[in-house]
N, C-alpha and C positions, 0 to 999 in steps of 0.2 A: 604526621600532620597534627597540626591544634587544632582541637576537637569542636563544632559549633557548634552551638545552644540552636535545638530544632526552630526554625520556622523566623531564625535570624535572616538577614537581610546578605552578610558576611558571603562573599565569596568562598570556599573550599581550598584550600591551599595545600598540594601535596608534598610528600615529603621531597627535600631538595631534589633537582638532577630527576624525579620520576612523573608518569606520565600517569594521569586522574585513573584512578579507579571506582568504575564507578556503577552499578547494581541500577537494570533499569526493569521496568514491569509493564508488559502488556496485556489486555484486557476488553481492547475493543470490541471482538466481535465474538466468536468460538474458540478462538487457540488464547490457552493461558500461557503465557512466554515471561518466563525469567534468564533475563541475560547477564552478566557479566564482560568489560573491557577492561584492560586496563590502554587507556589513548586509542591506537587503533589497532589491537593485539585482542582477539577473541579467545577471553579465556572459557567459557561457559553458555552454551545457549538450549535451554530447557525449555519443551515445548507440550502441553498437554492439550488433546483436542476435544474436544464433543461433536465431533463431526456426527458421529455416528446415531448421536442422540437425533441428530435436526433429520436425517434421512429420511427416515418414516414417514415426515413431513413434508418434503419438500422442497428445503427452506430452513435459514434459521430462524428461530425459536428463540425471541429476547427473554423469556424468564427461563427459560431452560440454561441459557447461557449462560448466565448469569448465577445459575445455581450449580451449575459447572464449576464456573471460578471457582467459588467458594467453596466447592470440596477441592480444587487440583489444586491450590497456591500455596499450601503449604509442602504436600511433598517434591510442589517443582522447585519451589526457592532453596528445600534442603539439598535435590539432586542439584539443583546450578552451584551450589555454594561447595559444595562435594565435589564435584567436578573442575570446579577453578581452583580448589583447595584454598579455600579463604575463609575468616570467618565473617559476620556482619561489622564489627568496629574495627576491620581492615578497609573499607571500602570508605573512600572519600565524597562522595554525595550517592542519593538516591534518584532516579528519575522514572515517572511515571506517565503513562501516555493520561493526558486529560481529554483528550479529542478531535477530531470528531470520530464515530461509534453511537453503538448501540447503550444509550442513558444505562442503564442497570446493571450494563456490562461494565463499562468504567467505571461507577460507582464502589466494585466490587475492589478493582483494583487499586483507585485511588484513595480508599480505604485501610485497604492492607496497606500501602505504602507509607501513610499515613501514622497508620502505628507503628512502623518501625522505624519511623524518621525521628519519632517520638519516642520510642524505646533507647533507641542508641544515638541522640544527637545528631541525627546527620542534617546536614544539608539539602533542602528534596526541590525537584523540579518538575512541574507539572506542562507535557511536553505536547506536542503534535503528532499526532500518528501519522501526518502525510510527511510530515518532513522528516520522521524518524527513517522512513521506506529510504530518503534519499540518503541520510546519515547509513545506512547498513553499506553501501557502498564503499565506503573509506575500511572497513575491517579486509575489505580484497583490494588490493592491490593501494593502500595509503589515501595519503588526504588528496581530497577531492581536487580535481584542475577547476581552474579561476571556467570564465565562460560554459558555465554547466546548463543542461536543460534535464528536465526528469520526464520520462513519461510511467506515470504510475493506473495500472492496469487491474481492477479487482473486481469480488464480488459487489463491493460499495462503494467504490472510485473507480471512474476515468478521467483521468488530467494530465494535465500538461502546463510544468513549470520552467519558471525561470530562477535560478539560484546564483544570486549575484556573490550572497555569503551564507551558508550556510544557517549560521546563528543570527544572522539579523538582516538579512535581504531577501526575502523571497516571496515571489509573483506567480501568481494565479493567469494562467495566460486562456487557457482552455477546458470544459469539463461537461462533464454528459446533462445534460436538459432533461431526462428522464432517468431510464433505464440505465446502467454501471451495463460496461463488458461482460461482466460474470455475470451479472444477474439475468444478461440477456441468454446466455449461454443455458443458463440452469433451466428457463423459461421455455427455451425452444427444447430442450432434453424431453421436459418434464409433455410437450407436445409430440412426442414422436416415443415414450415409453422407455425413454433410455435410464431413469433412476436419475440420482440425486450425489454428488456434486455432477454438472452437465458437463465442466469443460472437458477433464479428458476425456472422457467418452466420444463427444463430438471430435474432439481433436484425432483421435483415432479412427472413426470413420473416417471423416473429411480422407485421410490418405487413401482409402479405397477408392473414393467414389473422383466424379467430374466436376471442377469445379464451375465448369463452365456450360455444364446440363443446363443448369436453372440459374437465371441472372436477379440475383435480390438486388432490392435498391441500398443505395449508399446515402444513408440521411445526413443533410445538411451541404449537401457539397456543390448545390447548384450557384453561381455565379453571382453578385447583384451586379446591376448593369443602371449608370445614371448617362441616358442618352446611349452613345454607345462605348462609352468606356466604365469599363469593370472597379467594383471600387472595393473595400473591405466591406461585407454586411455583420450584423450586430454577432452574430454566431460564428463568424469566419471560422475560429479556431475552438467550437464546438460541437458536441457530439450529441446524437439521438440516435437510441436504435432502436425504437418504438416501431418503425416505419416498417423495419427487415424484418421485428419479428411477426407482427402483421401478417406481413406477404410471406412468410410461411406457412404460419398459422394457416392463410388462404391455400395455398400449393397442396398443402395437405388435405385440405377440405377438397378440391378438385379431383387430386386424384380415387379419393375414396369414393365420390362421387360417381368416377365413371366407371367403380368398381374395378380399378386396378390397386395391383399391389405401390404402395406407398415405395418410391427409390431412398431410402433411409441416408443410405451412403453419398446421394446426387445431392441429395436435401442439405447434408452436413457438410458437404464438401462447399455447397452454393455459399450456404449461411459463413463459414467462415471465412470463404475468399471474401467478404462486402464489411465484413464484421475490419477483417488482416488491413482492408484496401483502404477504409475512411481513417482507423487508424495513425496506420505507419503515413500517409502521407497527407495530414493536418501535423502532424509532429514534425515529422521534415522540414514541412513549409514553414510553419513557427518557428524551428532554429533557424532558417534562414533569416526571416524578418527580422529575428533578432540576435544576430550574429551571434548564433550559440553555436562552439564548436565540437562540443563534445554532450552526448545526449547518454540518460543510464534510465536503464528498462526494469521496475519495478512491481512491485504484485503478485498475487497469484496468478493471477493470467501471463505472466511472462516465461510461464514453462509450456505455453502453447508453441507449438512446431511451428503450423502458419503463419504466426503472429511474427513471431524471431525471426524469420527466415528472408521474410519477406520486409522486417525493418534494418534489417543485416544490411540487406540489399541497396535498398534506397538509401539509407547512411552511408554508404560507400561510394555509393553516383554524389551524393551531394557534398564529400568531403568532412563528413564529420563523423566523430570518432565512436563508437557505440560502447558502451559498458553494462553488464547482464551480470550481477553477483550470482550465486549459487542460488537455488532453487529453494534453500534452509534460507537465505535471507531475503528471498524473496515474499515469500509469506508471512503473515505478521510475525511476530516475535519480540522476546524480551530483547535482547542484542543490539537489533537496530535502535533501539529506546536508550539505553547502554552508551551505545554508540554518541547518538547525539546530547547526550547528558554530560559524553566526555567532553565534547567540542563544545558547547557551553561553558563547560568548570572551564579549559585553555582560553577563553576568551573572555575571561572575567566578567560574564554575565550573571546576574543578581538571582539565587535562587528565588521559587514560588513563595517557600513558604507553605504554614500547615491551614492559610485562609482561602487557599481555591476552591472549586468546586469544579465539577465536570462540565463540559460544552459540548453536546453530542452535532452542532456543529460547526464548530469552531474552526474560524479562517483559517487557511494556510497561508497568509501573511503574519498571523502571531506564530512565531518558531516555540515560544517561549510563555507560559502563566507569569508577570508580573509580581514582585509584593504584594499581599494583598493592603 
């Protein structure tokens, strides 16, 4: 390829006949992720976590993480690069997730990316971390089918999109009013003594126990009614799970009250069938409304049993098609970033440039940082 002057405007242009290669950095939240593609061919996805740091706590920890980065990014970028067998002025752009995340976390990474965009001329793109989740999709099984929806699932998103293109169409359809899936997860753990990350944990009880012992509520799912027909209300296709953790919060108080032992297993089982049910089927109803035929299941929470099992299901009765990558690109990572950095270079869209800055929360209708 001709090599571009950093923070030019100049599309990336690979060598004939091949498909973008192209080095992407993630940094939102705990996992430091440096990936490599070349188009939709994963050469490389290097992940470093500080899980283990935020445990203690509870909870991530933004200046812990952030101090995280900044020691993992250089020997993750040498193992990715290592691993793809490539070196840096092989790769035809850079892309870095700009947001949204944890401000000091991106800072760290859009940083790094920064200087090496600047070190070796490349090309840089300052990218979306929600829509990289759905770009991780195209390294399993190829580019993405036209009528896409995403439901992406974490500790700091629950949404629900619509992806008309990839690089330059996509719609914010639905998303949590409070609390994230995960975060609710971690929240009722961290109530019932189970440690810190909550989901699998609770994922694994929940199979012991009944899920239908204790009936949590499902927020937001009641009806609006003008006279006596039902109409969309303002949250139709949004999420609260403020309400369920609540009413566990309460359940547990109850029972310790009347000095029985706490049903740990009835408790985790209750909370995820309410958590599985508002879910999987506000996501459904949304493809339907908007004749989405094929929906792809994102996040760290998409390695929940419950969760899958139960959206398997209802995509099946309703006709549409479900797509679940691996479990590696489910969770953040450089790759996915990679990924949609490639599909940007193929679509001739205008890199950032070295005048961005970070958006900790930054729409997912911008696919893309602009020129500055």
């Amino acid at each position: 390829m001709t090599q571009q002057t950093a923070g030019a405007a100049a599309v990336p242009t690979p060598q004939e006949g091949a498909e973008p290669l192209v080095l992407g950095i993630e940094t939102s939240c705990d996992e430091t992720g440096v990936g490599i593609v070349r188009g939709t061919e994963l050469l490389a996805n290097a992940v470093a976590s500080s899980m283990d740091q935020h445990a203690v706590f509870g909870g991530v920890i933004p200046e812990i993480a952030a101090r995280a980065h900044v020691e993992a990014f250089r020997p993750t970028l040498a193992e990715a690069l290592a691993t793809a067998g490539v070196e840096l002025d092989e790769v035809d752009a850079i892309a870095v997730t700009a947001g949204p995340g944890l401000n000091g976390a991106l800072m760290v990474g859009v940083a790094a990316a920064k200087a090496l965009a600047l070190a070796t001329g490349k090309p840089l793109y300052g990218v979306n971390h929600l829509v990289a989740h759905v770009g991780a999709a195209a390294l399993e099984g190829g580019h993405l089918p036209e009528g896409l929806g995403a439901l992406l699932v974490s500790g700091g998103h629950t949404e629900i999109l619509r992806v008309g293109s990839l690089t330059r169409d996509v719609e914010l359809l639905g998303s949590t009013i409070d609390d994230a899936a995960g975060e609710a997860y971690d929240k009722v753990a961290r109530m019932l003594g189970l440690g810190y990350p909550g989901g699998p944990v609770i994922d694994r009880l929940a199979a012991e126990g009944d899920p239908k012992a204790i009936r949590y509520p499902r927020g937001l799912t009641q009806p609006k009614f003008v006279g006596t027909a039902e109409e969309p209300g303002p949250h139709r296709n949004d999420f609260s799970f403020s309400g369920v953790k609540t009413a566990v919060s309460r359940s547990i108080e109850h029972f310790e009250r009347q000095g029985q032992e706490v049903p740990v297993e009835d408790v985790c089982a209750g909370f995820q069938a309410a958590v599985a049910d508002v879910i999987t089927a506000k996501a459904v109803r949304a493809c339907r409304e908007h004749g989405i035929g094929h929906l792809l299941l994102g996040g760290g929470v998409a390695a929940n049993s419950g969760l899958r099992s139960l959206l398997a299901a209802r995509c099946a009765s309703a006709g549409i098609s479900l797509r679940v990558p691996p479990f590696s690109l489910c969770t953040d990572n450089g790759a996915m970033v990679a990924a949609l950095g490639a599909r940007l270079v193929a679509d001739g869209v205008q890199p950032s440039g070295l005048g961005f800055g970070t958006d900790p929360s930054l729409p997912v209708s911008t696919v893309s940082l602009p020129p500055a």
